[in-house]
C-alpha positions in Angstrom: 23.6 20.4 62.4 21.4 19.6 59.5 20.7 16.5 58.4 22.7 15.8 55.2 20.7 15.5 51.7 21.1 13.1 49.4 22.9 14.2 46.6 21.1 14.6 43.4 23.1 13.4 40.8 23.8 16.2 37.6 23.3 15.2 34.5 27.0 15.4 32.5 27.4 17.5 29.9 28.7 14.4 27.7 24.9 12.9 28.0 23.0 15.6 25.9 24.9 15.2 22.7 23.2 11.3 23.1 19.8 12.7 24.4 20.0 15.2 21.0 20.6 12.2 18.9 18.0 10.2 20.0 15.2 13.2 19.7 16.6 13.2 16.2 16.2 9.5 15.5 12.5 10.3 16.4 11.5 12.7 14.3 13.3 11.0 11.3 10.3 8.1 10.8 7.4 11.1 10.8 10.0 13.2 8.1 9.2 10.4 5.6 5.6 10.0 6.8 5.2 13.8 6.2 6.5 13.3 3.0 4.0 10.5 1.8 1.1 12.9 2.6 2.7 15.8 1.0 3.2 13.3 -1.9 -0.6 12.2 -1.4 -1.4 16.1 -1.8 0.6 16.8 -5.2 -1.2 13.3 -6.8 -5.0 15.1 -5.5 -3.8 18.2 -6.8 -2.6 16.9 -10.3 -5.9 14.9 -10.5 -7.5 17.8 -10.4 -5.8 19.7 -12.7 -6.0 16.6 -15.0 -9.5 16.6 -15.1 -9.6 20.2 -16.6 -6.6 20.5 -18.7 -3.8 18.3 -20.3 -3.6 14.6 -19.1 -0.2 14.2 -18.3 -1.3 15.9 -14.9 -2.9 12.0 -14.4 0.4 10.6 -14.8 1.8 13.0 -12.6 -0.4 12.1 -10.2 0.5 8.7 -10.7 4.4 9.2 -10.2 3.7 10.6 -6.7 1.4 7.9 -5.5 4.4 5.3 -6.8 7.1 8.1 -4.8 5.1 7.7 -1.7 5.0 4.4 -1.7 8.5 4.3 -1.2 8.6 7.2 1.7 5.6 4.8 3.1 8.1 1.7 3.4 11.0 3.6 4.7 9.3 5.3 7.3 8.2 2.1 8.8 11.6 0.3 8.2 13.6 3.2 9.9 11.2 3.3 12.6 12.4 -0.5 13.7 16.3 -0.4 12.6 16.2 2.8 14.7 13.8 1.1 18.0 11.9 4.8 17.5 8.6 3.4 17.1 6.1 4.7 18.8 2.0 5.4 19.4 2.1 8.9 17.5 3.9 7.4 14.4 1.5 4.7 13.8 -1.7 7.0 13.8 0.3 9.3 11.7 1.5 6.6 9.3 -2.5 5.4 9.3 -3.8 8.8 8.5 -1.6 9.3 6.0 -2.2 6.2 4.4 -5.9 6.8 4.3 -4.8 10.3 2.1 -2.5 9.3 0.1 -3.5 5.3 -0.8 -6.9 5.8 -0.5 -8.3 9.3 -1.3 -5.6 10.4 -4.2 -5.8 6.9 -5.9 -9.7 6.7 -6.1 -9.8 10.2 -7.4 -7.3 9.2 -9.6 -9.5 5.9 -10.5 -12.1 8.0 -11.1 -10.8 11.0 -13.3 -9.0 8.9 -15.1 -11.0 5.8 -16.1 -14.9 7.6 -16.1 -14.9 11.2 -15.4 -13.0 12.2 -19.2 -15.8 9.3 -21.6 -17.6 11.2 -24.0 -20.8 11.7 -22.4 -22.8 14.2 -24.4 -21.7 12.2 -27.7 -22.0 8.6 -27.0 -25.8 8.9 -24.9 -27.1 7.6 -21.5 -24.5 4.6 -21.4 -20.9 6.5 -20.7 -22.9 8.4 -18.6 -23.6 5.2 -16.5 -20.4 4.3 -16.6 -19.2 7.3 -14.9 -22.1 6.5 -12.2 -21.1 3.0 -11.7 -17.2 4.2 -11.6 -18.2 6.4 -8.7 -19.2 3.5 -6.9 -16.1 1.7 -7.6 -13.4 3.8 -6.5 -15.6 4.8 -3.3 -15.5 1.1 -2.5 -11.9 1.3 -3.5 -11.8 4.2 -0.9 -13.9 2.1 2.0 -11.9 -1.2 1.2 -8.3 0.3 1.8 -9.7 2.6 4.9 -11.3 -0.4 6.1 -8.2 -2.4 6.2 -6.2 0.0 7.7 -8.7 -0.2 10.4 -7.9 -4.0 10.7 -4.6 -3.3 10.7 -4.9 -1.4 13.6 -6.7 -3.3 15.8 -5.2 -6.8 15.2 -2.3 -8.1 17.5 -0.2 -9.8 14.5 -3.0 -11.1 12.4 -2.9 -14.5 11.0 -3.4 -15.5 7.4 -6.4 -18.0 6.6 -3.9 -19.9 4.2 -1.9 -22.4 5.7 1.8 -22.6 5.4 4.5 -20.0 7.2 2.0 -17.4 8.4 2.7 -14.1 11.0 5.2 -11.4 10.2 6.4 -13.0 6.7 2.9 -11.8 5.2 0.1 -9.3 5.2 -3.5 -10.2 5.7 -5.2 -9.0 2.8 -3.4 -6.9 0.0 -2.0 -4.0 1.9 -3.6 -0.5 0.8 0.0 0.9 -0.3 -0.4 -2.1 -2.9 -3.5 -1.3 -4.3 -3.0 1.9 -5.2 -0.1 1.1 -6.4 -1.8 -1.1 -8.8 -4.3 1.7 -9.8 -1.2 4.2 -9.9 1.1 1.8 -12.4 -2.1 1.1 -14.8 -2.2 4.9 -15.5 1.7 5.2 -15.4 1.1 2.8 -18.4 -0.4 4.7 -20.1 1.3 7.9 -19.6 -1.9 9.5 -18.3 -4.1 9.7 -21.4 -7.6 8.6 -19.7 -10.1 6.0 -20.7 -12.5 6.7 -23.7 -13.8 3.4 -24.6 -16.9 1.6 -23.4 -15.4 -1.7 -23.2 -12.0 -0.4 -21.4 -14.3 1.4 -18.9 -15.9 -1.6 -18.1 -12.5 -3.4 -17.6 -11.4 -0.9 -15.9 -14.5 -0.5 -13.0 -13.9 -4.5 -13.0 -10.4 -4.4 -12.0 -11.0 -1.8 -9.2 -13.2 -3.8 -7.3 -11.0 -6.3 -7.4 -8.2 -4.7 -6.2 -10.6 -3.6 -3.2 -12.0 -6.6 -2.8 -8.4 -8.4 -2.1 -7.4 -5.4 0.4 -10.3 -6.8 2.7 -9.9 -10.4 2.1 -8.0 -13.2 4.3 -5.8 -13.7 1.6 -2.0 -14.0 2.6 0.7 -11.2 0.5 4.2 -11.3 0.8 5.0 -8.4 3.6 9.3 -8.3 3.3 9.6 -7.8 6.6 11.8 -11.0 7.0 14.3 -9.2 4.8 17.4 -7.7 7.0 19.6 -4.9 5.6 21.5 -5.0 8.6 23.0 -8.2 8.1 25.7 -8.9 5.1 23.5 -9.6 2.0 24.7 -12.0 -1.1 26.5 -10.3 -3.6 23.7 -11.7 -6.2 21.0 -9.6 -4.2 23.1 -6.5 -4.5 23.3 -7.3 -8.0 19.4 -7.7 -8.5 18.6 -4.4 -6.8 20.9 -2.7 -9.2 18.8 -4.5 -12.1 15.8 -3.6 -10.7 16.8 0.1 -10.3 18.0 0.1 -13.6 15.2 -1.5 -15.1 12.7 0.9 -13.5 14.7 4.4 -14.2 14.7 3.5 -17.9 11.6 1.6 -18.7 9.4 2.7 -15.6 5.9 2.3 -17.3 6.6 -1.4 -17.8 8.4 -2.6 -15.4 6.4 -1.0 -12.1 2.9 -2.8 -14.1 4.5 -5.8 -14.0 5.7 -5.8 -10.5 2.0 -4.2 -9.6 0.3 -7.1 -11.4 2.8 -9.7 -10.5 2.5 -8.6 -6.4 -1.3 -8.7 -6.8 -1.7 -12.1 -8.5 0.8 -13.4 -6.0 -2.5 -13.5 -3.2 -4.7 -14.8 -6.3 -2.3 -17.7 -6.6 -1.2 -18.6 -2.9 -5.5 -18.6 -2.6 -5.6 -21.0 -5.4 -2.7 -23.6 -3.6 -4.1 -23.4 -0.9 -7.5 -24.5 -2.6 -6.4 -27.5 -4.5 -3.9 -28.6 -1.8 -7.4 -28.9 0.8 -8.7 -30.9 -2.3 -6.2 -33.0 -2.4 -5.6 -33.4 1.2 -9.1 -33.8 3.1 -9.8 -33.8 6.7 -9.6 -37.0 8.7 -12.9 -38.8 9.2 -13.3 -38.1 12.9 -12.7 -34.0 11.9 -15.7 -34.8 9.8 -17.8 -36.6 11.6 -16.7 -34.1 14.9 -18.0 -31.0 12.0 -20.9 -32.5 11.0 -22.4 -32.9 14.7 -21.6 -29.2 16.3 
């Protein structure tokens, strides 16, 4: 008689509806991570088409840096409501990040703010400008690729300010932030490109700085510490619909504000944190302890 076998247990037919849903939960994180690269595409290709005919392409360009922003914080925010994170979605989230928040916005830096100056008019000095705004919006380029390399490689990274650091906030402006800063400048101005001397100048000025505060220490506000799963105040409900509102109608203004408003907020949390050291120095012994290593 042969020896019994164990019985392999079948898998019930009620289990694959649940295996389905779960495949499907998934792919749903890279669906909005394909759709800030295809966004990322569309702004490269109106920036081209801006440079060569009407410049309302540069504001279309614009629009869909600002769109995939968006698709860039709901994929990420899905990904952990769901618990469908996962090794391929973070390169694929990185990659497309280095397209679409660092390649289309420093074209768009670029086309917009120094590639359109009268050059054959004004002499050798616009055509400076455009040189030296090359250089900018590749550092703008290195800055946001370099901290997405950070990013990467750091096990929750802490802030050098003191105070509540960790998840709460980003080291660093976040590159999604900086060109969003680049893309609500041109919003502003509904795409018509620099042509000025002195606004180039401004302009080059303001994109290093942006680059420079996506590779600093400095601590931004990350929202991660907000929960949508959890029963929010009627008054934040309220300020959403404001701020929807506020954006569908007067769009230009209200997304520079925000833009500035998010990238001053590192400026002044660097500045507190400055004056509070002042104000508070080390104990003697830390001194003393400094001075002798």
């Amino acid at each position: 008689m042969d020896p019994e076998l164990p019985e392999i247990p079948r898998r019930r037919k009620e289990d694959q509806p649940s295996r389905r849903l779960r495949k499907g939960l998934y792919i749903l994180p890279s669906l909005f991570t394909t759709a800030n690269i295809a966004a990322g595409y569309y702004a490269i290709l109106q920036v081209t088409h801006g440079s060569v005919a009407e410049p309302w392409h540069f504001d279309y360009a614009a629009k869909a840096i600002g769109f995939a922003v968006l698709f860039d914080g709901l994929d990420g925010r899905i990904a952990r409501v769901t618990h469908t994170s996962s090794d391929f979605g973070r390169e694929l989230d990185s990659l497309a990040d280095v397209i679409t928040f660092g390649v289309a916005p420093a074209m768009l830096a670029w086309m917009w703010g120094f590639r359109q100056l009268p050059a054959a008019s004004a002499g050798e000095l616009y055509a400076k400008l455009a040189q030296f705004g090359a250089i900018a919006s590749f550092l703008f380029l290195m800055a946001g690729a370099s901290r997405l390399a950070r990013f990467n490689i750091t096990s929750n990274p802490q802030p050098s300010n003191p105070g509540r650091p960790g998840k709460k906030y980003f080291v660093g402006m976040p590159i999604p932030a900086g060109a969003g800063v680049i893309a609500a400048v041109v919003h502003l101005s509904v795409g018509d490109p620099v042509v000025s001397w002195w606004t180039a100048i401004t302009w080059m000025l303001m994109v290093v700085v942006v680059a420079y505060l996506m590779v600093s220490t400095w601590r931004f506000y990350s929202f991660k510490d907000i929960d949508f799963r959890s029963r929010q105040p009627f008054r934040l409900i309220i300020l959403f619909g404001l701020l929807f509102a506020s954006i569908w109608y007067f769009s230009r203004f209200v997304l520079f504000g925000i833009a500035l408003l998010y990238m001053f907020s590192g400026v002044f949390w660097r500045l507190q944190w400055i004056f509070r050291r002042r104000n508070n120095p080390p104990p003697p012994a830390f001194r003393e302890a400094s001075q002798t290593s």
